[in-house]
N, C-alpha and C positions, 0 to 999 in steps of 0.2 A: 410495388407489391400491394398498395392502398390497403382495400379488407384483410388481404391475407395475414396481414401483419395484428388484425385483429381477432384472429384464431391461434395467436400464437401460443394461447393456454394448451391448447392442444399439445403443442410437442413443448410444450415446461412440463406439463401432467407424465409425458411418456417418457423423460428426461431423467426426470425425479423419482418414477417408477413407482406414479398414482395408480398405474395398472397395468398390465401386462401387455409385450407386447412378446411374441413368437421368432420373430427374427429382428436381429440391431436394425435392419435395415429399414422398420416399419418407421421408423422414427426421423426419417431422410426429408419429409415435407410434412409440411400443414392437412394436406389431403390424405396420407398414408394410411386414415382409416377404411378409405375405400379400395384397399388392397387384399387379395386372400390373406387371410390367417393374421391380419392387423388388428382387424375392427376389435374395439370393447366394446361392450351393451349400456357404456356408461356416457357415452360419446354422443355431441348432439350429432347424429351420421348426417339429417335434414337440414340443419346450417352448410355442411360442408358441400352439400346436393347444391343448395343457390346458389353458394360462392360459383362452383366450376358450372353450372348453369349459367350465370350471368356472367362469368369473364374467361369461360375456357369451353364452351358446349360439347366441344372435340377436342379432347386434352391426351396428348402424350406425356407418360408419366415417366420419371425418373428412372422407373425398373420397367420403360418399354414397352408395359401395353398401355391401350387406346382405351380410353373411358369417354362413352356416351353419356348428358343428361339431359337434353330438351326433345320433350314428346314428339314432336316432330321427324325430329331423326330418329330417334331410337323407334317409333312406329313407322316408318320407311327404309330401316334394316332389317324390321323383323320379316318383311315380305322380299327383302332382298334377293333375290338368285344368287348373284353374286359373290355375296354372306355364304360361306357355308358353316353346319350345322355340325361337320367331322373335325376334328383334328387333323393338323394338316400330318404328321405322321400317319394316321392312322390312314388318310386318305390317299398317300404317296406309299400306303404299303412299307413304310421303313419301319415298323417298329414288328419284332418280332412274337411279340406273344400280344394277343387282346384279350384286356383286364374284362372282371364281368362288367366295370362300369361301360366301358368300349362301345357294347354292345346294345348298352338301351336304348328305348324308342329316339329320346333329344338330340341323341349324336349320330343319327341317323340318315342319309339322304337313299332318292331312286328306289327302286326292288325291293330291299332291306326296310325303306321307312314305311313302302305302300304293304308291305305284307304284315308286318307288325302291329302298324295301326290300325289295317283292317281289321286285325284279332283281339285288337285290345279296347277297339269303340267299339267292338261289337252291340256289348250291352246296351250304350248309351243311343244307338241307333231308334230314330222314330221314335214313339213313346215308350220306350222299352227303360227308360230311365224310372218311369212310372212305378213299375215292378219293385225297382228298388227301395221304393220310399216304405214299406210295410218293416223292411229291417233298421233301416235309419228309425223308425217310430218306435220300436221295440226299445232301440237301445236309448234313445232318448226316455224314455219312458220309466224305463229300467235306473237307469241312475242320474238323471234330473229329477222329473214326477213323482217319482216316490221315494227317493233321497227324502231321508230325515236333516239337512243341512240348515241349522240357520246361526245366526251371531257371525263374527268372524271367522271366515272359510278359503282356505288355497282353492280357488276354482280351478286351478292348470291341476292340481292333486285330485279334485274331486270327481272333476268330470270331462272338460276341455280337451285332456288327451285322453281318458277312458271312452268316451262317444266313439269318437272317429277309430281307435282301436278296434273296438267292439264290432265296430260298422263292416271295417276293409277285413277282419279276419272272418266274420262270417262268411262276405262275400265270396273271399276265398278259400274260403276250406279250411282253414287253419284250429286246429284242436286249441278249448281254452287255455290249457296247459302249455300249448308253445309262445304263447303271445308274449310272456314277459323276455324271450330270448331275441323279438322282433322289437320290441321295444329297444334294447340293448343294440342291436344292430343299427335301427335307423337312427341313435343316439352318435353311433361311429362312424357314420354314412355321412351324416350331417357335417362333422367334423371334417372330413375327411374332402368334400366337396368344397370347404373352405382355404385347406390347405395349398389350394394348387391343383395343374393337370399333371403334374409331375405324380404327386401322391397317388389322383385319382385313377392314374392311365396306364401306371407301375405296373411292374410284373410282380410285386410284394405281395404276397395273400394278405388280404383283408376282411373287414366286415362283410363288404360287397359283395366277397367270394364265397363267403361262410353263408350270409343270406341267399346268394342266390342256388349253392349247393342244396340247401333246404326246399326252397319250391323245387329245383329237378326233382329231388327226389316225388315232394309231394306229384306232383306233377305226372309221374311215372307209375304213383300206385292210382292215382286219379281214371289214367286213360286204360290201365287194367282192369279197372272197377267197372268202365263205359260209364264215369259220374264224374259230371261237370256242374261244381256250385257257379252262380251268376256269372259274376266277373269274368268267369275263365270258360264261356260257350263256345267263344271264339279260335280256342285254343288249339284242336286235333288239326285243321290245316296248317298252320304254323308251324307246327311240329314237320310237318309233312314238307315244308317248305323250308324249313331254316335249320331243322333239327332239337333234338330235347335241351341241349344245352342253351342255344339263344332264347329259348320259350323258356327258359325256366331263369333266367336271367333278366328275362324282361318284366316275368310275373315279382321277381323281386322288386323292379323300377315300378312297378303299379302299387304295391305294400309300401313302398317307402315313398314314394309322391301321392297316392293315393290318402294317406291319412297326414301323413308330416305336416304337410302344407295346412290342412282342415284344424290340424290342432291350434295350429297357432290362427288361421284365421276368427276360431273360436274365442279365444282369449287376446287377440288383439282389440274383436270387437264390444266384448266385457271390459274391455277395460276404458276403450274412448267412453262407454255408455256412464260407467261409472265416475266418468271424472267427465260429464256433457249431462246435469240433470236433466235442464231443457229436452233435450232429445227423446233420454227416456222418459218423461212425461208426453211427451209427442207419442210416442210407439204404448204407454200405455191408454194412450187417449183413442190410439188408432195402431191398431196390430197388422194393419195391412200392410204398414211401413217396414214392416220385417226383413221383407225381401232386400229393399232399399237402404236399412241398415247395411245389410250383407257386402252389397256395390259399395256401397261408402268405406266401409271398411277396407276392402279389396283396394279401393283408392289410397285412401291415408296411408296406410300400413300395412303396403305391400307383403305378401310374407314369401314372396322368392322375391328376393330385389336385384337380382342380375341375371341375365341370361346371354352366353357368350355365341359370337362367331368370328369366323378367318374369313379372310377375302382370296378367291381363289387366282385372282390379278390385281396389282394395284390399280387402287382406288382413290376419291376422294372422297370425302364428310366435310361440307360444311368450308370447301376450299383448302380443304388440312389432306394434303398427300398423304395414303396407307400404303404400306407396303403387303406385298403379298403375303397370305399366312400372319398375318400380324393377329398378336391376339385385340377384338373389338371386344370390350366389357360393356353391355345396354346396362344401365342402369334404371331397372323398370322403378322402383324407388323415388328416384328421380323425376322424373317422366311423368309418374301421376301425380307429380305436385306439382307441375309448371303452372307459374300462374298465366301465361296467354292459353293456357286449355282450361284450367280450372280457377275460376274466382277464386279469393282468398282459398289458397290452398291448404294451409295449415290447420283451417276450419273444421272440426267433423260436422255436416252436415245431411242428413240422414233424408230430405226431400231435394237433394243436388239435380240438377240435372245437368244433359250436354254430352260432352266427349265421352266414349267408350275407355272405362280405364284398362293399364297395359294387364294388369295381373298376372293374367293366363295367358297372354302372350297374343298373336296376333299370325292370320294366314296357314297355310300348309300344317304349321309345327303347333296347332292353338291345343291347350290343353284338352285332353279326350276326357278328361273328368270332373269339367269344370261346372257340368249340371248337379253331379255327385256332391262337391262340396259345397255349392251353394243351398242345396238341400240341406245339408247338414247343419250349413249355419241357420236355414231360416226356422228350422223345425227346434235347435236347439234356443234359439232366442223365442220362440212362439212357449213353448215349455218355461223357458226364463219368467218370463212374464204372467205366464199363471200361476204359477208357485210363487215368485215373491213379488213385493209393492216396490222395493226398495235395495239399490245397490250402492254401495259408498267405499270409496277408497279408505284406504288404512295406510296409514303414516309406513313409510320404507316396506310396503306392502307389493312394490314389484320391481321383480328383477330381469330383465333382460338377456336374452342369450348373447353368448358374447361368440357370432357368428357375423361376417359381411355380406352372408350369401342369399343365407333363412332370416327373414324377421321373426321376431316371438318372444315370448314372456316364458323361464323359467318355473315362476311363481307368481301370482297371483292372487293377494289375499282382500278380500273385499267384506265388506259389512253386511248381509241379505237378511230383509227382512219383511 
């Protein structure tokens, strides 16, 4: 067992019931944090990432699926063919009802991913991303810039998830009065992607359904009106093509990936800043580096750390036999900390250069709004830096969500001044 035996806090802590674990069975191995609905936010997840990096790259886990961790692989399945992107029920037609989750762009292949995408990159098409950036500034503007905030301050409270809120309900149309019910949704969205494909691909109404009931509707008084906000230009062929219900089930996947991810990349990267003085005296010395924060960030701390496929025949990884339909977990987390892509990986390093990290994923399936939240983060950290000199940590000042899926900060309370 060599190191493994040196993780064994891990499962005394879960033993002892230093923290929760969701099912007995999360407590079966030393790794068990990187299983749906295991992980605590209190867990080094990045220790456990080397271990099965340096002595398992292709690991079959006790409860049966496949975890990826060296960049290498996990960036030569995300281009996979092979790999596919459906559930294999969904894909064998055995399952009799599809969940709204079923239906979004990520689990998507052929006809269904190319008409989709088309409708939902529309925006980001050409400089058409450009457009967008007058709303990002608003809201940045709005509750950074002239935010009265200083001394000790929750940034995830203040602003981190108010921005990208603010951002994606413009985009989409969304009245300010509904946003705190979208908030609540992608709250249980979140969850719920953690728990399993079981929860997620259920015939059980959920958040998913409630959210994506919401845009149909929206959706429906929209193409009445003949008025399409940004986001959704794309949208009248889709409809045309797939129907009101997938179009309005996928403008939910855009609201909830659309900002979820932004927020925490926001507050991931406030927070390496604030505990990396260095750094931030580099970015206030040189604001160009904004951008390059953003990548770094997107490195270190991931904020989707896994993105799953099945193999539509058996396969190999790595000389390790998969079986068909097997679930493959990429641990993108992973992946952009290997140290043969990335020198000291653990390092925040804000002028890195080198390998493209996984984040937003990679080929075919690469994020369509990966321009969107980079924007978001650079115009938010450009704001940062005008407004205050000074970011400092505060003693038990962050909390961690306690998710395997999403990385991110709950809370975030820093010193700004």
């Amino acid at each position: 067992m060599g190191t493994l035996l040196g993780r064994a806090e891990i499962y005394y802590a879960a033993m002892q019931g230093q923290y929760p674990a969701r099912e007995e069975h999360c407590a079966n191995h030393y790794w068990h944090g990187v299983r749906a609905g295991c992980f605590h936010g209190s867990i080094d997840i990045y220790s456990i990432h080397d271990e099965m990096r340096d002595q398992a790259p292709v690991w079959r886990s006790p409860w049966g699926d496949v975890f990826v961790t060296r960049y290498d692989l996990v960036s030569a399945c995300l281009v996979n063919r092979q790999l596919s992107h459906v559930p294999p029920n969904d894909r064998n037609h055995a399952s009799d009802q599809r969940s709204a989750i079923n239906e979004w762009l990520m689990y998507q292949e052929g006809h269904a991913h190319a008409a989709i995408r088309q409708a939902l990159q529309q925006p980001f098409v050409g400089k058409g991303a450009t457009a967008l950036e007058p709303f990002v500034a608003e809201a940045v503007d709005l509750l950074v810039s002239k935010a009265d905030l200083a001394g000790v301050v929750d940034v995830v409270a203040a602003f981190t998830r108010a921005v990208p809120e603010r951002v994606i309900g413009r985009l989409l149309g969304v009245p300010v009065e509904d946003m705190p019910r979208l908030r609540a949704w992608s709250a249980s969205i979140r969850v719920i992607l953690d728990s399993g494909f079981d929860d997620a691909f259920g015939p059980v109404s959920n958040a998913a359904e409630e959210m994506s009931a919401y845009f149909t509707d929206l959706l429906r008084d929209l193409l009445a009106r003949g008025e399409m906000p940004p986001l959704l230009v794309g949208l009248p062929p889709l409809v045309d093509k797939l129907g009101l219900e997938t179009a309005g089930r996928n403008i939910a996947f855009l609201a909830f990936a659309g900002h979820e991810t932004t927020v925490h990349l926001i507050g991931n990267m406030l927070f390496h800043l604030a505990h990396a003085p260095s750094q931030w005296a580099s970015l206030l010395a040189d604001r160009r580096l904004a951008a390059s924060a953003v990548a770094e960030t997107l490195r270190l701390e991931s904020p989707v750390q896994k993105i799953c496929r099945w193999p539509v025949k058996p396969t190999e990884l790595a000389g390790q036999p998969i079986d068909e339909d097997q679930l493959i977990v990429l641990l993108i987390g992973a992946a952009n900390r290997d140290p043969e892509q990335f020198p000291q990986p653990q390092v925040f390093d804000i002028t890195r250069h080198g390998r493209q990290n996984l984040a937003f994923g990679r080929g075919a399936h690469v994020c369509i709004g990966r321009t969107l939240a980079e924007m978001e983060g650079r115009l938010l950290l450009e704001a940062v830096l005008r407004r205050w000199r000074s970011l400092e940590p505060t003693i038990d000042g962050a909390k961690w969500t306690d998710n395997s899926s999403i990385r991110g900060l709950e809370r975030l309370s820093l010193r700004l001044s």
